[in-house]
C-alpha positions in Angstrom: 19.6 -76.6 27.5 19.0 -80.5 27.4 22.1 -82.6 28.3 22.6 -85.7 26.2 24.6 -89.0 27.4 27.5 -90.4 25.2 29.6 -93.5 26.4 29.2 -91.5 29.7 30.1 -88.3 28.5 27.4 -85.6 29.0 27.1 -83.1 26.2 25.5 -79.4 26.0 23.2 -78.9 22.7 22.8 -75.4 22.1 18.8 -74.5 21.5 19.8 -73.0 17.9 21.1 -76.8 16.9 17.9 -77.8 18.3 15.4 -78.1 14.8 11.7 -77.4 15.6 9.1 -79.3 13.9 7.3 -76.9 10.7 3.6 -76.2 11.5 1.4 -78.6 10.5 -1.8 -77.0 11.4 -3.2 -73.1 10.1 -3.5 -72.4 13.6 0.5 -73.4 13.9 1.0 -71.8 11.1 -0.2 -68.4 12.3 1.6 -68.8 15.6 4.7 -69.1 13.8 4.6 -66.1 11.6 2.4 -64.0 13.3 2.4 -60.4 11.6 4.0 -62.0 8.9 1.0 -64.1 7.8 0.0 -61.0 5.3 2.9 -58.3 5.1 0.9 -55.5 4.2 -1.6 -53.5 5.6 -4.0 -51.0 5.0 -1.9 -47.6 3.5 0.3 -50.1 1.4 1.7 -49.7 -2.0 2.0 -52.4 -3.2 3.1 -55.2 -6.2 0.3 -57.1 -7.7 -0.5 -59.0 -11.0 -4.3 -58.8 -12.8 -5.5 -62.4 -13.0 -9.0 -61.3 -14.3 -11.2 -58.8 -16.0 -14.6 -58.2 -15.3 -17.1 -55.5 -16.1 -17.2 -53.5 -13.3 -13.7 -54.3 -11.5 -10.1 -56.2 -12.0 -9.1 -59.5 -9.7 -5.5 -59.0 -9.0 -3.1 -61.7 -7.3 -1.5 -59.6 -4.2 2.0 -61.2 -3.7 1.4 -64.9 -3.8 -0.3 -64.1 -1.0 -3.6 -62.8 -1.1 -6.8 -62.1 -4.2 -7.5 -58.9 -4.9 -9.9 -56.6 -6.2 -9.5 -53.3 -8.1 -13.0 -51.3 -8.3 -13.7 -49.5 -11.7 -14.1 -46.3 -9.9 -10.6 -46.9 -8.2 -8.8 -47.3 -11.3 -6.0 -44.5 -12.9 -7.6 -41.9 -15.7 -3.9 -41.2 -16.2 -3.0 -45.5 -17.4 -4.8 -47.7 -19.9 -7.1 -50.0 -18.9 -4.8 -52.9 -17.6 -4.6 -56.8 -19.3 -4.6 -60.4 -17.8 -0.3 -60.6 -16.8 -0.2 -57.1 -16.5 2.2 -56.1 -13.2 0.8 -53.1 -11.3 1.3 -50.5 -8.3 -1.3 -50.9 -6.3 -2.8 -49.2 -2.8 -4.3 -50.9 -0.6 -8.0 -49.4 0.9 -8.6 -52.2 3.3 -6.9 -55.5 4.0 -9.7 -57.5 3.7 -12.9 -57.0 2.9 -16.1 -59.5 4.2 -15.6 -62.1 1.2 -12.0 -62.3 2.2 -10.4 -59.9 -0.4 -8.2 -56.9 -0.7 -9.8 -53.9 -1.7 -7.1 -51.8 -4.1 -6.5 -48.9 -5.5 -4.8 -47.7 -9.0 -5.7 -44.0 -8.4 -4.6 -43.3 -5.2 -1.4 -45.5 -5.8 -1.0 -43.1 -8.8 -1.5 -40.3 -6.1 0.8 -41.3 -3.3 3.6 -41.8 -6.5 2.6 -37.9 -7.6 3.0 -36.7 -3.6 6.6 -38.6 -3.7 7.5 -36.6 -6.3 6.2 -33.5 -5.3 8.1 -33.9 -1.6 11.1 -34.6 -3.8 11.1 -31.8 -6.0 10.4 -29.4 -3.4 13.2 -31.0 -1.2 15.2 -29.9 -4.3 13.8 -26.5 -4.8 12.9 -27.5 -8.5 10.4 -26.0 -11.1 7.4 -27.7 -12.1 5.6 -26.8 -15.1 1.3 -26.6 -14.0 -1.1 -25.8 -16.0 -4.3 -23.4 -15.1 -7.7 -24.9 -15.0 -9.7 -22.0 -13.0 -9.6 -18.1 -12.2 -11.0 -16.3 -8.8 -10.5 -12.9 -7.0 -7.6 -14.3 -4.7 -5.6 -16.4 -7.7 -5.2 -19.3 -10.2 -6.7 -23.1 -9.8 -3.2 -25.2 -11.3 -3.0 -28.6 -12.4 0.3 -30.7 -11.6 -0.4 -34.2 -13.4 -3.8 -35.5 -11.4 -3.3 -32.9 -8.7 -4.6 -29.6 -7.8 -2.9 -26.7 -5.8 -3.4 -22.6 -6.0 -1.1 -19.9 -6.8 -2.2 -17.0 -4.7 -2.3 -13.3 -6.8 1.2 -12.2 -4.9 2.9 -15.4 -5.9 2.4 -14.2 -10.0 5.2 -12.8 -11.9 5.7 -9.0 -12.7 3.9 -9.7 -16.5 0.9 -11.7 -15.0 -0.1 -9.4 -12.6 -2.8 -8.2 -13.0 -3.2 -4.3 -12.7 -6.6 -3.4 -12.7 -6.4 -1.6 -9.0 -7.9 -3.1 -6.4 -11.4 -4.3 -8.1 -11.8 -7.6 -7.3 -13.8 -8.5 -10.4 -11.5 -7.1 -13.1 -8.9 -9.1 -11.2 -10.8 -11.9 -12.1 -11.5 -11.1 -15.5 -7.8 -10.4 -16.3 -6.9 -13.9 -14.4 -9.6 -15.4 -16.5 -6.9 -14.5 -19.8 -4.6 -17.1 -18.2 -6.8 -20.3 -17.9 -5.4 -22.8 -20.0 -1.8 -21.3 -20.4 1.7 -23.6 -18.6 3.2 -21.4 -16.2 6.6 -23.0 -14.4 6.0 -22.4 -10.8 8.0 -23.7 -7.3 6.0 -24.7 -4.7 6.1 -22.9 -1.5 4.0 -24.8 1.2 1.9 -28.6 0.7 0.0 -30.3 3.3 -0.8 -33.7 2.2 -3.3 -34.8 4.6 -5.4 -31.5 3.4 -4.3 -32.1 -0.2 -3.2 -28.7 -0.1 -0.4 -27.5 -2.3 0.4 -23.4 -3.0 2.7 -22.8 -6.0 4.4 -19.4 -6.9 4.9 -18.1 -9.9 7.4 -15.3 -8.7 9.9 -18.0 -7.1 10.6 -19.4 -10.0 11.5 -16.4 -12.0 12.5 -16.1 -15.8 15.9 -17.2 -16.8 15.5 -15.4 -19.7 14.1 -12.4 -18.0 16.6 -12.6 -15.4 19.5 -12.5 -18.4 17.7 -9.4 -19.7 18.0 -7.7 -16.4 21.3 -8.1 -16.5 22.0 -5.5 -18.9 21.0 -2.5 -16.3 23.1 -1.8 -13.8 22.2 0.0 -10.2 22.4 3.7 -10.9 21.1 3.7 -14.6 18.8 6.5 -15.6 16.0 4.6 -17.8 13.1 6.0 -19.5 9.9 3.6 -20.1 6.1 3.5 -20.1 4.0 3.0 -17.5 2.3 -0.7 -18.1 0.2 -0.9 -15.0 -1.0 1.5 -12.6 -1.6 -0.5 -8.4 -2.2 0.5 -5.0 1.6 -0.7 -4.6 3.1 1.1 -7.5 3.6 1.3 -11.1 4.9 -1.0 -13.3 7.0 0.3 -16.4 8.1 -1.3 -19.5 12.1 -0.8 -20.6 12.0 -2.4 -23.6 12.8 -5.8 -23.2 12.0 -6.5 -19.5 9.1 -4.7 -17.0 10.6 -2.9 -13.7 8.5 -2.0 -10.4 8.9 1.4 -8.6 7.3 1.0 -5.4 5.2 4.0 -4.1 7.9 5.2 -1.5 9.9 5.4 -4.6 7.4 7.8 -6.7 8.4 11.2 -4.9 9.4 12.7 -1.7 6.0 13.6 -0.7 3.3 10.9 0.1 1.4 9.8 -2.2 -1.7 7.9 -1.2 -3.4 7.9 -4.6 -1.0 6.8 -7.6 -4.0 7.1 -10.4 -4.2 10.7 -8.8 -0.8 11.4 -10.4 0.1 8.6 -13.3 -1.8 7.0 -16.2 -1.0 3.7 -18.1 0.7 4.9 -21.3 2.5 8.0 -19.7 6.4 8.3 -20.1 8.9 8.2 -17.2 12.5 8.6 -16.4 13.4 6.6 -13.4 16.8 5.4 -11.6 17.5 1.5 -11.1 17.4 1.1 -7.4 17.8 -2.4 -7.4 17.9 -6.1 -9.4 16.9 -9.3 -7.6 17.0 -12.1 -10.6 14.5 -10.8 -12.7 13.2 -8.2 -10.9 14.1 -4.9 -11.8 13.2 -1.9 -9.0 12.9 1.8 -10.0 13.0 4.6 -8.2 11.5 8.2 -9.8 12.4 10.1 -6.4 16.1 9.5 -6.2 16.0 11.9 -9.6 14.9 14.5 -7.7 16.3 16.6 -4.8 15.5 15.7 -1.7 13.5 18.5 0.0 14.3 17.6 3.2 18.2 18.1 2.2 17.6 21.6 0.6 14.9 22.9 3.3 17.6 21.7 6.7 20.4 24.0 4.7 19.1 27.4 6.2 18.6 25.8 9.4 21.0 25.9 12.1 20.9 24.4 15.4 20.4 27.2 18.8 17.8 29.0 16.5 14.8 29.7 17.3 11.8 29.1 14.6 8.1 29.0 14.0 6.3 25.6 14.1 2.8 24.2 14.1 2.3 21.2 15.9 0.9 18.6 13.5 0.7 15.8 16.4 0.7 14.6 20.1 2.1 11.6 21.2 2.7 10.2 24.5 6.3 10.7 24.5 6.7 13.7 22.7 5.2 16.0 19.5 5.8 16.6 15.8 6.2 19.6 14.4 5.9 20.9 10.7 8.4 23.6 10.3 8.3 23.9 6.5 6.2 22.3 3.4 9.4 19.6 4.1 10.7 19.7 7.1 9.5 18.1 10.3 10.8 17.8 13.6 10.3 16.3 16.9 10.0 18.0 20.6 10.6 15.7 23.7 10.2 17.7 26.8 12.6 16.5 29.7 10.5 14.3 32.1 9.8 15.3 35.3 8.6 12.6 37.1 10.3 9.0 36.0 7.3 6.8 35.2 5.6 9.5 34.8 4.3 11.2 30.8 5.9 13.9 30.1 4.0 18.0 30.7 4.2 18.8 26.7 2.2 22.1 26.8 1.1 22.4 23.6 -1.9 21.1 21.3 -2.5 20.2 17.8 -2.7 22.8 15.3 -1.2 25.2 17.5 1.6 27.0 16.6 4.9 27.9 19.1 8.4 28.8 19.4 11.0 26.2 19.2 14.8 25.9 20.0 17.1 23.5 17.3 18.4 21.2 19.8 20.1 18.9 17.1 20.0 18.1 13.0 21.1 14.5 12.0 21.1 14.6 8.3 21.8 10.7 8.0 18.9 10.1 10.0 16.7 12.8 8.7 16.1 14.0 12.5 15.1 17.6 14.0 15.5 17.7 17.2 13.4 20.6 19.4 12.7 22.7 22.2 9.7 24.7 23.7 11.1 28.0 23.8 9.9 29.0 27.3 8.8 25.3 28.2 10.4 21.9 28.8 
């Protein structure tokens, strides 16, 4: 601080109270503001105003600050050509290009604005309406304003599906039927550096659909056509809205080939196992009796019955003891660490003790007459 004399009083001046002198010199001038000098750098969206039209690009004033130029090929297909006055969002490419101007974008300003709102309305969990521009084996191509993302074949609703099994061309030639058609989708995962976005049908459901499902309740016996026969399990109309029953659901027994047993067309009576929005699940098997439930009824534990060993395992082996009934031996180990000494091998038929029936858990449990 600089001390001042006053009819021999000395006096204290602050450094704020003390005014500096204003640049004179562009060199003083960019020691004072520094960073300041041009507030915007390369990344930038920014506010700029077109001052001139040429052929092949736009001169924009950036700011008050800084000329501009706008290539033709970085102008927006989605905005008219802009006029002299005209106020714009530009981004900037690069600060300053080797005649001194900025280089600017319409297009990918236009592009950062669409990724803004994407974020946003997948903060939200909204729906966004896309429409489909390409078909391939795996999904859809969709277009959300200027920008491109994919909705994989799982992420389709129950009545775009397509059920044509599990050839891959027919799945593209069914897909191919949508091309052109607005489906409302959510989307599920985006990476913006990889311009990446994955939408899903099936997330946004059907409000409609979804009040239609309403009208079942879990329990209901329907009847319905089968719509779609797939690896996973058959798709059947009710009338107003489609349900799914899964392939655990079909019957008791396996079934590893549903087109062995079902056609498109065929009729079916099925209980509602479940509703999830729209989503209606059926079950055909939970008409049925259980086998298991009237097989374990003339069983009774401390007899002795008949088995055939259908596999070996490490810790123990299965045994079929009827068309429905199957039950586990675990002999007593020995030796801790150790694998148990089953004595017995595939195929093979023995004698076996009911240790134990847990109905709830559909569980046999037995022992080697004569063995462990």
């Amino acid at each position: 601080m600089k001390k001042r004399s006053f009819s021999g009083i000395f006096l204290v001046m602050p450094k704020s109270a003390v005014k500096k002198p204003e640049p004179q010199t562009m060199a003083e001038l960019v020691e004072a503001l520094g960073d300041q000098l041009i507030p915007f750098a390369q990344g930038d969206v920014v506010d700029v105003v077109v001052t001139a039209i040429s052929r092949d690009s736009i001169i924009v004033d950036v700011g008050g600050i800084a000329a501009g130029i706008i290539p033709e090929k970085e102008l927006s297909a989605s905005l008219a050509k802009p006029s002299v006055g005209e106020a714009l969002r530009a981004y900037i490419i690069s600060a300053e290009n080797d005649k001194g101007y900025v280089i600017l974008s319409l297009r990918r300003a236009e592009k950062e604005k669409l990724w803004s709102m994407l974020e946003s309305r997948n903060t939200n969990n909204e729906i966004v309406n896309v429409k489909v521009i390409q078909a391939n084996r795996g999904g859809l191509v969709a277009q959300y304003n200027e920008m491109q993302g994919f909705i994989p074949v799982s992420q389709l609703s129950f009545r775009h599906y397509p059920r044509v099994g599990g050839d891959r061309f027919k799945i593209q030639q069914k897909l191919s039927e949508l091309v052109g058609q607005t489906l409302p989708v959510k989307i599920i995962s985006y990476d913006k550096l990889a311009s990446k976005i994955v939408f899903s049908e099936k997330a946004a459901g059907d409000v409609d659909m979804a009040e239609r499902a309403k009208q079942f309740k879990i329990g209901d016996r329907v009847t319905g056509k089968i719509t779609g026969v797939v690896d996973f399990g058959l798709f059947v109309d009710l009338g107003e809205i489609e349900g799914l029953i899964h392939i655990s659901q079909v019957a008791w027994q396996r079934i590893s080939d549903l087109k062995e047993h079902f056609q498109v067309g065929q009729e079916i009576e099925a209980e509602v196992l479940n509703i999830d929005g729209d989503r209606v699940s059926l079950s055909i098997k939970k008409l049925l009796p259980d086998p298991w439930q009237v097989g374990v009824k003339d069983l009774e534990v401390g007899a002795t019955i008949t088995g055939r060993v259908t596999k070996v395992t490490p810790y123990g082996a299965f045994v079929r003891i009827s068309d429905s009934l199957e039950g586990l031996y675990k002999p007593v180990v020995l030796v801790e660490g150790q694998p148990p000494e089953l004595g017995v091998e595939e195929d093979q038929p023995y004698q076996f003790e009911v240790l134990s029936i847990e109905p709830e858990l559909r569980k046999i449990s037995l022992k080697l007459v004569g063995g462990g």
